[in-house]
C-alpha positions in Angstrom: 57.9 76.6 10.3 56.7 79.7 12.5 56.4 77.6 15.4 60.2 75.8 15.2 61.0 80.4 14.9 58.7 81.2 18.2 60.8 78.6 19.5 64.1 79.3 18.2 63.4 83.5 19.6 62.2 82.0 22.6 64.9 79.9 23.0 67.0 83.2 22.1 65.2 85.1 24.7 65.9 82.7 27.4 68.9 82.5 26.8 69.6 86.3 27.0 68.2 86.6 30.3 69.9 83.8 31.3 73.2 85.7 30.3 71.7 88.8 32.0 70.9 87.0 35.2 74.6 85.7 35.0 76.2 89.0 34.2 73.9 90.6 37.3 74.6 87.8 39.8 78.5 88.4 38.5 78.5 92.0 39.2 77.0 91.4 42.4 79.4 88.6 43.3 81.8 91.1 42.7 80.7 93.6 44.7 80.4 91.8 47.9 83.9 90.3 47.0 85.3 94.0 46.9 83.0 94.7 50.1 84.8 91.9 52.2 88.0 93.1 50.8 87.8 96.1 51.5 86.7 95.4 55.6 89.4 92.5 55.6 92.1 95.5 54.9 91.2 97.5 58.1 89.7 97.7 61.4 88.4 101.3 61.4 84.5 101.3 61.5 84.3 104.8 59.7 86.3 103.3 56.6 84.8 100.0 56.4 81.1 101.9 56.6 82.0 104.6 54.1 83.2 101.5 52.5 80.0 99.5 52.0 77.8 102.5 51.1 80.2 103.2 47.8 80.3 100.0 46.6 76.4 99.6 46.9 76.1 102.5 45.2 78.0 102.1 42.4 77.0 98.6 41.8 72.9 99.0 42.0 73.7 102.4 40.0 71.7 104.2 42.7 72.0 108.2 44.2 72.6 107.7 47.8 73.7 104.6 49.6 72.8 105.7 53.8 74.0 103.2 56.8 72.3 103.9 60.0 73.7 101.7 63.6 71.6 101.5 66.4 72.6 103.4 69.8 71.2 100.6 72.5 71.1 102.9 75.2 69.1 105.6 73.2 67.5 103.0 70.6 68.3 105.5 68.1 69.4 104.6 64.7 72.2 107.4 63.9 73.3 108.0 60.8 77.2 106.9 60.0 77.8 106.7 56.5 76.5 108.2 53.3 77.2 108.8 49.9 74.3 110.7 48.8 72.6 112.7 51.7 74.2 115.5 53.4 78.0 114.7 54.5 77.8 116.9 57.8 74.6 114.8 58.5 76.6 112.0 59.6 76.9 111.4 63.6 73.9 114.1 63.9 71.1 112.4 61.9 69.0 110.0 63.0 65.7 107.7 63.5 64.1 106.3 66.9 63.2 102.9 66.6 60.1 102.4 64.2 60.5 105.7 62.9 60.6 106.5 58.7 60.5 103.5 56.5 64.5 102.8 57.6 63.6 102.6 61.1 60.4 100.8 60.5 62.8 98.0 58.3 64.7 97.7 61.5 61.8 97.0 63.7 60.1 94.7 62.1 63.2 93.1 60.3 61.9 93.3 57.1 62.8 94.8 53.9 61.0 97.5 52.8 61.0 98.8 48.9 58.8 101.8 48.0 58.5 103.5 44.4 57.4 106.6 45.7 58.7 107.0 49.4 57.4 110.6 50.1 53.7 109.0 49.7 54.0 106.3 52.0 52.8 107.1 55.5 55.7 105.8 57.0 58.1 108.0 55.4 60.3 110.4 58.1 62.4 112.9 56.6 65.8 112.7 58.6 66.0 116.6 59.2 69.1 118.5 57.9 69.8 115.8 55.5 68.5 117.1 52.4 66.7 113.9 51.9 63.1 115.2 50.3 65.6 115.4 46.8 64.9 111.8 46.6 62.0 109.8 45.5 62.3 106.1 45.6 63.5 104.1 49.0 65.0 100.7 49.5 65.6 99.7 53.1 66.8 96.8 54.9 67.8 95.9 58.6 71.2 94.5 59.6 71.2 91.5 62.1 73.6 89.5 63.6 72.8 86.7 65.8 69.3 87.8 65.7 70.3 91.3 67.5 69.3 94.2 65.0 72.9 96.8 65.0 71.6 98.8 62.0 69.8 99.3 59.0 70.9 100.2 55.5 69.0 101.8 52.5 69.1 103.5 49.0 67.6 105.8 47.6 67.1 107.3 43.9 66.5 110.6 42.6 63.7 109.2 40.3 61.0 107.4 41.0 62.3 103.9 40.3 60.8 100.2 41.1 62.9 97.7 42.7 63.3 94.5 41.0 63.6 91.2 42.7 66.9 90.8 42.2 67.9 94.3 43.2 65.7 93.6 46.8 68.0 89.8 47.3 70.9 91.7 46.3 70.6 94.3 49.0 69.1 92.0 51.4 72.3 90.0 50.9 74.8 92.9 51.2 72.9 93.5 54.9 73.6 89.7 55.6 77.1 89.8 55.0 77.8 93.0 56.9 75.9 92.8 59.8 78.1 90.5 61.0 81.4 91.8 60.8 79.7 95.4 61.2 79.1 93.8 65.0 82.4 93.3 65.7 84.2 96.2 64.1 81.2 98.0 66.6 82.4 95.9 69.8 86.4 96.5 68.7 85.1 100.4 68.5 83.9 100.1 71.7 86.6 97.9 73.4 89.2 100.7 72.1 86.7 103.6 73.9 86.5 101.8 76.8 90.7 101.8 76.5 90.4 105.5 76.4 88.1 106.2 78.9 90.6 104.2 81.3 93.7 105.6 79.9 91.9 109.0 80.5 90.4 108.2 84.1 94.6 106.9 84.8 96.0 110.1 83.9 93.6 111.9 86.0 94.3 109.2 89.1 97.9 109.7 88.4 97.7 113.8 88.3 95.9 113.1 91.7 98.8 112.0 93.2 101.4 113.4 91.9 102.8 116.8 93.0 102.1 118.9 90.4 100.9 122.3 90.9 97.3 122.8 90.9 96.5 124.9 87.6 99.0 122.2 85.9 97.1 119.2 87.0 93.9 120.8 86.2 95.0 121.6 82.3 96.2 117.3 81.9 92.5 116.7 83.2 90.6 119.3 81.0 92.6 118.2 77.5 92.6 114.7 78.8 88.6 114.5 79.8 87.5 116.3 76.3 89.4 113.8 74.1 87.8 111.1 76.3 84.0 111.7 75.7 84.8 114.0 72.2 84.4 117.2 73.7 85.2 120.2 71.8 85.7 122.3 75.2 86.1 121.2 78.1 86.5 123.5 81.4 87.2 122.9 85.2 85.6 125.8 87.8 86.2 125.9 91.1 84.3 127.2 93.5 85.0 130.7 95.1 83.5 131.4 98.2 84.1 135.1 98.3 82.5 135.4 95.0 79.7 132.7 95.7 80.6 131.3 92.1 82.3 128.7 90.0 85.1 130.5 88.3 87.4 128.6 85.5 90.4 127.5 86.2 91.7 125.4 83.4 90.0 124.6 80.3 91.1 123.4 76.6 89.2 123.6 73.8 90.3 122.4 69.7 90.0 125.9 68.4 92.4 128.5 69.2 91.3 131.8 70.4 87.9 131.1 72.3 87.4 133.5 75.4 87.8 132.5 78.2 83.9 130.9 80.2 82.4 133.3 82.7 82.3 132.5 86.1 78.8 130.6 87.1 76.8 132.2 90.2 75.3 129.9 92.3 71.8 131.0 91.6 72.8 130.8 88.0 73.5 127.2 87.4 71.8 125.6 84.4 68.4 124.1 85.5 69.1 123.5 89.0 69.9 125.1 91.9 73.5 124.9 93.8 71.5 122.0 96.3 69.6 120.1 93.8 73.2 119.8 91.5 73.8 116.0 92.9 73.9 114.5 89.3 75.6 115.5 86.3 73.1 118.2 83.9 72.5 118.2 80.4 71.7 121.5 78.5 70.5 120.9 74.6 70.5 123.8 73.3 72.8 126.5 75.3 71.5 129.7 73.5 67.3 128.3 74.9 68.3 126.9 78.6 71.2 129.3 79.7 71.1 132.4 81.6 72.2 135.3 78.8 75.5 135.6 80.0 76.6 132.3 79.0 74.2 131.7 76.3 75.9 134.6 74.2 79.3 133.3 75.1 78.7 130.0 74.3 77.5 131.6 71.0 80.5 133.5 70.1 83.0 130.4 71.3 80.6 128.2 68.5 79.0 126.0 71.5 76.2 124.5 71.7 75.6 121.2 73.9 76.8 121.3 77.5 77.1 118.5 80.3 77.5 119.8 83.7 79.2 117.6 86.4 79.4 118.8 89.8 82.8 118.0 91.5 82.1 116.5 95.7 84.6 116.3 98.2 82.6 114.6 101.0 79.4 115.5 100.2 80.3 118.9 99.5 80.0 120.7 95.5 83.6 122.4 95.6 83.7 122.2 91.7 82.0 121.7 88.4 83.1 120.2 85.1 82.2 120.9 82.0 81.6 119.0 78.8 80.7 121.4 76.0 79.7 120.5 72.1 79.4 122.4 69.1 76.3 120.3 68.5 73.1 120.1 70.4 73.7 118.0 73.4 74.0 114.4 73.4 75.9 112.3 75.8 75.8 108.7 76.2 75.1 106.8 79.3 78.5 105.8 79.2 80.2 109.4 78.8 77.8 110.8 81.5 79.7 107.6 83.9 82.7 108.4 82.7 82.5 112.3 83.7 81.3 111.6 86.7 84.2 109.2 87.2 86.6 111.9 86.3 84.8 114.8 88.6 85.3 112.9 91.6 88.9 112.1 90.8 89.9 115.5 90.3 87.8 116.3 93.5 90.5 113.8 95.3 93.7 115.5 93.2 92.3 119.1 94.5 92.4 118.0 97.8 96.2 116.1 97.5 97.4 119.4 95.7 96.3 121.8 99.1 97.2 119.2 101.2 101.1 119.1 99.5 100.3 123.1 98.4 102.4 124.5 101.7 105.1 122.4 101.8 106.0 122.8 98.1 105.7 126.8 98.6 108.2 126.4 101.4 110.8 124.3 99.6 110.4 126.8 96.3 110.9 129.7 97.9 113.7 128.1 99.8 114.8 127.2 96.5 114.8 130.0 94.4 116.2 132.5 97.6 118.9 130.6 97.0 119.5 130.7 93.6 118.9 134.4 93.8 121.5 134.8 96.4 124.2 133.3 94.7 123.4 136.0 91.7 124.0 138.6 94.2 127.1 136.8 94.9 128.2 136.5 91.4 127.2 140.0 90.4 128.9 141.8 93.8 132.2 139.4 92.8 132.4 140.5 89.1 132.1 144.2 90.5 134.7 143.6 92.8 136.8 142.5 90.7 136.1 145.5 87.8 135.6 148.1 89.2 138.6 149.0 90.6 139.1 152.7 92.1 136.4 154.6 89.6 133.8 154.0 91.7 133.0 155.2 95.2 132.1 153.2 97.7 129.1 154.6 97.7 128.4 154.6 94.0 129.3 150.2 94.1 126.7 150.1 96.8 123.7 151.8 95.2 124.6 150.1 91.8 124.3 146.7 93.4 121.0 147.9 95.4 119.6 148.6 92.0 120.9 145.3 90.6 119.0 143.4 93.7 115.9 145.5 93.5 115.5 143.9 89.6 115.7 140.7 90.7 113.0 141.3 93.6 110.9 143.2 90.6 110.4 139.4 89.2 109.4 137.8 92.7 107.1 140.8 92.6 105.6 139.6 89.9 105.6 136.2 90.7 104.0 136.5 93.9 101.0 137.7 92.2 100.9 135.2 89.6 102.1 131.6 90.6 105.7 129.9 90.9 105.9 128.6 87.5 105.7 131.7 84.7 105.5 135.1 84.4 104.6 138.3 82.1 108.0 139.6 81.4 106.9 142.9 79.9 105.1 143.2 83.6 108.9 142.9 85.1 110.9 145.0 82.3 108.5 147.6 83.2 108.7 147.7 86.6 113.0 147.1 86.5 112.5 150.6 84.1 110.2 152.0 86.8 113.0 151.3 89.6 116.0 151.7 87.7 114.7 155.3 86.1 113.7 156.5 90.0 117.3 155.2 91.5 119.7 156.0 88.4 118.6 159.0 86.5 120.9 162.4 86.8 118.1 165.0 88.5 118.6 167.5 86.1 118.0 164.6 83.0 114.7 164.6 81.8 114.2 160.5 81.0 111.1 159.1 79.2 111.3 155.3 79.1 108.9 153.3 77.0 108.2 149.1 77.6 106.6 148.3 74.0 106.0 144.7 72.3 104.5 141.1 72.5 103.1 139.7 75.7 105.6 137.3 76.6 105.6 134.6 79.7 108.8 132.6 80.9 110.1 130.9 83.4 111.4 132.9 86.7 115.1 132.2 86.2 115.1 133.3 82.8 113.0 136.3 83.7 115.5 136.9 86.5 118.1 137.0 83.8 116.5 139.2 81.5 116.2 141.8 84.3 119.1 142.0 85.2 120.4 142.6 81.5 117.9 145.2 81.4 119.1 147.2 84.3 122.4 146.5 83.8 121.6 148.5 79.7 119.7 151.2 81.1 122.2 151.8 83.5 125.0 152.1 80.9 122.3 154.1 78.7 121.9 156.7 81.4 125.7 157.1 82.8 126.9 157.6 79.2 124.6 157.9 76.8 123.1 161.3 78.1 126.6 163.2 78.9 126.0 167.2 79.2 121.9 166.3 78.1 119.4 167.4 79.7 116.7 165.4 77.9 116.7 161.9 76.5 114.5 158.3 75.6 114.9 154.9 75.9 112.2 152.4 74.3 112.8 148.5 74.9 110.9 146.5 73.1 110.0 142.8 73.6 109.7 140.5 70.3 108.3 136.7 70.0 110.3 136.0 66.6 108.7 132.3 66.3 111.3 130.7 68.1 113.3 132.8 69.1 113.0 135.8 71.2 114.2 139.1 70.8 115.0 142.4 73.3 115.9 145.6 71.8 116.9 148.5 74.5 117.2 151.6 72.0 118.4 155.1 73.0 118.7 158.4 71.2 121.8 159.7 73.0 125.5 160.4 71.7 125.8 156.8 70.7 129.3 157.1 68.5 130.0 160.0 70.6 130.0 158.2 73.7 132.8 156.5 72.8 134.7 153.6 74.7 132.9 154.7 78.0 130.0 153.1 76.2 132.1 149.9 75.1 131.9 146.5 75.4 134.2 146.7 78.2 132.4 148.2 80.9 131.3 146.0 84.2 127.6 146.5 83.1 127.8 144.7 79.7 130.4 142.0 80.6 127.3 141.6 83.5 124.9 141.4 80.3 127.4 139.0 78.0 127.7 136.5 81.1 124.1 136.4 81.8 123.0 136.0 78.0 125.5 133.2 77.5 125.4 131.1 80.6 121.4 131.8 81.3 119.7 133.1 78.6 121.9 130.7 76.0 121.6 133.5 73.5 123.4 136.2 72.1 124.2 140.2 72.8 125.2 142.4 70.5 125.3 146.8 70.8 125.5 148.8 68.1 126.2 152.9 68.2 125.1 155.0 65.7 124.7 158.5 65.6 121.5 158.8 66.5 121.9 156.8 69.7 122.4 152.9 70.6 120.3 149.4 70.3 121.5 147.1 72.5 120.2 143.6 71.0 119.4 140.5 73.2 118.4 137.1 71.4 117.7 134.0 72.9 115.9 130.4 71.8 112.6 131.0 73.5 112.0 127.4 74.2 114.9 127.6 76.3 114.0 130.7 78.1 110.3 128.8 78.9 111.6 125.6 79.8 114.8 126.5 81.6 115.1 124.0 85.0 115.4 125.7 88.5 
């Protein structure tokens, strides 16, 4: 009888673990079906990793799931995916080849399943990871087609010892992956090399095309640091008078970083000006930089820097820069691909001087005519207003004034390019002129420029400057009558949208009465331009305290307006 109840409990027993082994085997079946499901419903390596790593968590019931790929060129396993280490480990962490118990399950192809990993001589702490939390270590290599692209382990928090079927079940998870891992990392890499073409086209098309210089070096800088995932990226030319590299265009994905200083020639990083044939890597900015550009690459949150020198027939005209907010690390294929892009851009320099003169020729031709047929417009609308009020005299020094405004913005533009320019640098200068030319010599006049710095494009500009001549004129003819003191402050707004010009005076406003009206030639002038060239809207209101004149127009418009 006690043996047929041994026999019975064993029976009992087996059949419990039997049920066990069913229930695990079930779970696990599970798992890898939600792991193939999950990489079956998209192509994006990132997901499908992140992926994996929670489902092999939750499953073995472990702390940290970690995936690690291998870079070929660098034969470094870098971490990708984690669920238990630190998150802003991931792209930054990593083994060499051998190294820690991951990197050693990766070299020999083996699993590898320790109860206390800290003791084992192999162990590596992967630094800045937080990993010495954990005690226990499972890892296993991922092959496909007898090419190792990774390796995966897990990790507890307690010192645990892996069972048999925990080690096949992990060992099977890195079967299944490895796989389709491969190919999701050669679709990665396809779509990078589509990238890095799309960007080296761009560049090649900006090399022929006549853009103006600065524009065509702004494409390449955005275009270059999205191609190799640059944070800033920077193009400096060389200027011989200053025996540097200063920055001409440069793009960064935080707003607000000052601007790079110029690098001296005896100041490159690591190498002299003749030794700078190949591109340079700096590691660490703020160890291998001269002070000047180690603090600003500090304060701009830099770190990592490739420096590309830019030839034109076996001359350095250039450099580009590659900068990371990480220590440096650049692939063998970005450092090809920079290069590629430095000598493009060495080629679109040379198209843009070589097309440089005639392009100045045909815009100055351009704009002296559309200038002149503003002169035209404004003499014809004072012909036909002014009637007998005015001397001859008086019509001909108003319409000097009104011609000096407009040769206040080419002033101006000469000094800063043909495309856009500081329109508080113009307004003060049109109050400079207009104040000199206009004001009554017994009228003491104090005129203040105030407000947001504010670019726009010349013809708008133009406009604007005229308005504002055409208000300060009106201000001073009638605004000041039997004064022998007064102040006009104009003030420049950027409303979001929308920008706004207020010229205010504290004259006679109300007192001036119709004199100061909406029918005088200097604000039917200021109405026409605001309407037809500014597409805005001008309105004057007289109090008794004085007058505010208000111009709005859609900034958009008064930045993008054609020539």
């Amino acid at each position: 009888m006690p043996r047929q109840v041994a026999n019975r409990r064993q029976a009992a027993d087996s059949l419990s673990a039997l049920r066990s082994a069913l229930k695990r085997k079930t779970k696990e079946l599970s798992a890898i079906r939600e792991i193939l499901l999950s990489i079956n419903a998209t192509s994006d390596l990132r997901s499908i990793l992140n992926g994996i790593a929670r489902t092999t968590t939750r499953v073995l019931g472990v702390n940290s799931t970690s995936i690690y790929l291998l870079d070929s060129g660098s034969q470094r396993l870098i971490l990708k995916a984690t669920t238990g280490l630190f998150p802003q480990a991931v792209d930054h962490g990593y083994l060499k080849m051998g190294e820690g118990l991951t990197g050693w399950a990766a070299q020999h192809r083996q699993v590898v399943a320790v109860r206390d990993a800290q003791r084992d001589p192999r162990f590596c702490e992967v630094p800045n990871t937080r990993e010495r939390a954990f005690r226990s270590l499972m890892a296993v290599p991922l092959v496909s087609q007898d090419r190792v692209v990774g390796a995966m382990n897990v990790q507890t928090y307690r010192r645990h010892t892996w069972t048999p079927g925990e080690i096949e079940f992990v060992s099977l998870i890195g079967e299944v992956v490895a796989g389709i891992l491969e190919r999701a990392i050669l679709q990665e890499e396809s779509e990078r090399k589509v990238r890095e073409m799309q960007a080296v086209a761009e560049v090649s098309r900006a090399a022929i095309s006549p853009l103006y210089l600065d524009e065509m070096l702004r494409v390449v800088a955005e275009m270059g640091a999205r191609a190799v995932n640059a944070r800033h990226c920077s193009v400096l030319l060389l200027d011989e008078a200053l025996n540097a590299f200063t920055p001409r265009a440069s793009y960064d994905l935080h707003p607000h970083v000052p601007p790079e200083p110029p690098w001296p020639r005896d100041a490159l990083p690591l190498l002299t000006i003749e030794q700078l044939s190949q591109p340079v890597v700096v590691h660490r900015a703020d160890y291998e930089l001269q002070p000047t550009h180690a603090q600003w690459a500090s304060q701009a949150a830099l770190l990592g820097l490739m420096c590309v020198p830019m030839k034109l027939r076996d001359r350095v005209i250039g450099l580009l820069n590659m900068w990371t907010a990480d220590a440096g690390e650049f692939s063998e294929a970005q450092v090809e691909l920079c290069t590629t892009l430095a000598n493009q851009i060495a080629l679109a320099i040379e198209n843009a001087h070589l097309i440089g003169n005639a392009a100045i020729v045909k815009e100055m031709n351009h704009r002296v005519k559309n200038n002149l047929q503003n002169v035209v417009m404004l003499l014809q609308m004072q012909l036909n207003q002014a009637g007998d009020r005015l001397t001859a005299r008086e019509v001909l020094h108003e319409s000097i004034n009104r011609i000096m405004s407009i040769a206040a913005v080419h002033d101006v533009l000469a000094q800063e390019g043909f495309r856009l320019v500081d329109v508080r640098e113009v307004v003060t200068r049109v109050a400079g002129l207009t104040r000199a030319n206009m004001t009554r010599p017994d009228l003491d006049l104090t005129i203040h420029v105030i407000g947001d710095p504010i670019r726009m494009h010349t013809r708008a500009a133009t406009a604007l400057a005229l308005c504002i001549n055409e208000l300060l004129q009106n201000a001073i003819e009638h605004a000041f009558t039997g004064r022998d003191k007064g102040e006009i402050v104009i003030q420049l707004i950027d409303c979001g949208g929308t920008l706004e010009v207020e010229v205010k005076d504290d004259g006679l406003g109300e007192a001036a009465g119709d004199a100061h009206g909406p029918t005088s030639l200097g604000l039917s002038i200021v109405n026409t331009l605001v309407q037809e060239d500014l597409r805005g809207t001008f309105t004057l209101e007289r109090t008794a305290n004085g007058s505010v004149a208000r111009i709005k127009a859609p900034f958009s418009y008064a930045v993008d307006v054609s020539e």
